[in-house]
N, C-alpha and C positions, 0 to 999 in steps of 0.2 A: 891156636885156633883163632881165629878172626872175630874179634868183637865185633861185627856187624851180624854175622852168623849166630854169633853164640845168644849176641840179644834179639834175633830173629829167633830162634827155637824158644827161648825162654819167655817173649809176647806170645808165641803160640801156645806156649805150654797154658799161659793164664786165660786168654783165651777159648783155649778150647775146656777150661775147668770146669764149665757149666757143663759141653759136651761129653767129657772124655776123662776126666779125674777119676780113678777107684771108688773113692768114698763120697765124692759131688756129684761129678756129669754118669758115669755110669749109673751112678743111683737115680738119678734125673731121669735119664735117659731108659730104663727100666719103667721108672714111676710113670713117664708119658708113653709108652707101650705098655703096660700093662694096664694104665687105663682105658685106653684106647680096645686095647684088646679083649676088656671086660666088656665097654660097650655095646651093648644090641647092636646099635647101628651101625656100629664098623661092620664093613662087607668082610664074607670070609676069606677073598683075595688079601683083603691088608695084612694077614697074620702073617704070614713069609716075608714081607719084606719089614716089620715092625721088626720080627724078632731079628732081620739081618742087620739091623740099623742100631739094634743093643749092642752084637756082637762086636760090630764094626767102631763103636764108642769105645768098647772097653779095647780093642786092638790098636787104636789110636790114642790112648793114655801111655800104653803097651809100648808103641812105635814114639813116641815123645821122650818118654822118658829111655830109653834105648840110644835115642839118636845125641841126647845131653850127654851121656856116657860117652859113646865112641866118641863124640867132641874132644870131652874134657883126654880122651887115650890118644888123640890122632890119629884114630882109625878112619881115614876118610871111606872106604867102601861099604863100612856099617853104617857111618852118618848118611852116607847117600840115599843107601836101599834104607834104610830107615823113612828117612823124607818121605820116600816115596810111597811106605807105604800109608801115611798118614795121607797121600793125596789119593790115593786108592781107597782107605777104606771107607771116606767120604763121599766118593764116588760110587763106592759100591751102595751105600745105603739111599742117593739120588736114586741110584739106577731100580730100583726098586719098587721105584714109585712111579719114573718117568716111564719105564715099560707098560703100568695100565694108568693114564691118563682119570680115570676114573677117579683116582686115590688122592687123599692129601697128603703130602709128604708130613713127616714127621715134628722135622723142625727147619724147614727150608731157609730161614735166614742167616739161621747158624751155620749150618750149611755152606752157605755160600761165603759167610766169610772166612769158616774154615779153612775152603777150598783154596782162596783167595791168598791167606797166610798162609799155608801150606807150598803154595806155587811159589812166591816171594824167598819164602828161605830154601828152597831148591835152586831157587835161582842165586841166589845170594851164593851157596856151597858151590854152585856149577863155579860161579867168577870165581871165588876165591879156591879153587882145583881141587875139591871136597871132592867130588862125585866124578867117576870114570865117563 
């Protein structure tokens, strides 16, 4: 496997630890949905995509730690679609918010540079002949 890949997935593994770890970011990411979604003031619009945006955390610890795997085996078609879908489930939980305009995303910074690292080490695997 290509040390620039391998410490590309493993920056985004730390990374996205506030987002996306089982015992951190998913808990985080829980903690600020569920405050949110106790809140009076959150509109009843934001509870679907709150709760997509938990799900999508913990599928992105999911998809991280998946894609370290297939690394360390050489399985490049599971690192690929792994990648990928850490840049999906990111996306899915923007998309969530950006559909009603109204809403505050969740945690849009992370987000974005999620997104950002996410794209990076796909690109990285694309060069290095990881991904079909």
């Amino acid at each position: 496997m290509t040390p620039p890949l391998v410490a590309c997935v493993r920056v985004l593994l730390v990374a996205a630890a506030v987002a996306a770890s089982p015992a951190g970011a998913a808990a985080d990411a829980r903690k600020s949905a569920a405050e949110r979604l106790g809140d009076p003031e959150t509109p009843p619009l934001a509870r679907g995509p709150l709760g997509d945006c938990v799900d999508s955390y913990e599928d992105i610890a999911y998809s991280l730690d998946q894609a370290e795997k297939a690394m360390a085996a050489g399985d490049r078609g599971t690192t690929g679609t792994m990648l990928d879908a850490v840049r999906t489930d990111v996306d899915t939980c923007d998309q969530g918010f950006e559909d009603r305009e109204e809403l505050e995303p969740l945690k849009p910074k992370q987000d974005e540079e999620l997104a950002k690292l996410a794209s990076i080490c796909i690109d990285i695997a694309a060069a290095a002949g990881l991904r079909h």
